[in-house]
C-alpha positions as CSV (number, residue, x, y, z in Angstrom):
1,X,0.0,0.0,0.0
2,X,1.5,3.2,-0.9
3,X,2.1,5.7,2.1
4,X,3.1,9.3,2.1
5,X,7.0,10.0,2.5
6,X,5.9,13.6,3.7
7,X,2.8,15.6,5.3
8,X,1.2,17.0,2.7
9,X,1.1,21.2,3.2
10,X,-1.8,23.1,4.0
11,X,-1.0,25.3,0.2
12,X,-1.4,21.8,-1.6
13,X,-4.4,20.6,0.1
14,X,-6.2,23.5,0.0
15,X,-5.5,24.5,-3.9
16,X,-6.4,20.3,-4.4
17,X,-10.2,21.8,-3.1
18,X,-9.9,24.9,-4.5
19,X,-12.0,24.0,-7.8
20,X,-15.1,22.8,-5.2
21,X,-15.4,26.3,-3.7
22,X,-15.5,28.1,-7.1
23,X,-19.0,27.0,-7.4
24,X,-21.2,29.7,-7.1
25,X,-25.3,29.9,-7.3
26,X,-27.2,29.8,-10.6
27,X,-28.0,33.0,-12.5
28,X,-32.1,34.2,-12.1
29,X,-33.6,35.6,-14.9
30,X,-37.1,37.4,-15.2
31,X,-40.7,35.8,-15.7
32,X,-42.3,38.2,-18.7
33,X,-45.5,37.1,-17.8
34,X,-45.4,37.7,-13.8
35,X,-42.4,39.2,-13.3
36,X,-41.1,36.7,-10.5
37,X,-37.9,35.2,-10.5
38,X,-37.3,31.8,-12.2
39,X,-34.4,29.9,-13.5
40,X,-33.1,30.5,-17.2
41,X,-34.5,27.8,-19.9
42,X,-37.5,26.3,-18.1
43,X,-41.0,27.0,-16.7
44,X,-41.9,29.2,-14.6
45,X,-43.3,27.6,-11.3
46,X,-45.7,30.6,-10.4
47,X,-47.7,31.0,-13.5
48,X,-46.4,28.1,-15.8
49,X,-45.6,29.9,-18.5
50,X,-42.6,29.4,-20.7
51,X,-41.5,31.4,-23.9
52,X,-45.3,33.1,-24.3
53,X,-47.0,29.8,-23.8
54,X,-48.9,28.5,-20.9
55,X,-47.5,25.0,-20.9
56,X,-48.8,24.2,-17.0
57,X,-52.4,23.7,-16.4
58,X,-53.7,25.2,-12.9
């Protein structure tokens, strides 16, 4: 089993993780139709509409 010759630094570690904490919350955009917020590309979950349409039923 391979061991480790050395302790590996806190600088090496941490940059190793660095690409994990990069990730940051997905942009909002706009409903047209009731001006809520929603994610980009899908339908809105207040008034079901998406690109003009109602595509939800109540």
């Amino acid at each position: 089993m391979a061991v480790p010759k050395r302790k590996t630094s806190k600088a090496k570690r941490d940059s190793r993780r660095a690409p994990n904490m990069a990730k940051s919350a997905p942009g909002l955009s706009v409903c047209p139709h009731c001006h809520s917020t929603k994610l980009p590309h899908r339908v809105c979950p207040v008034c079901g509409y998406y690109n003009g349409k109602k595509v939800v039923a109540d």
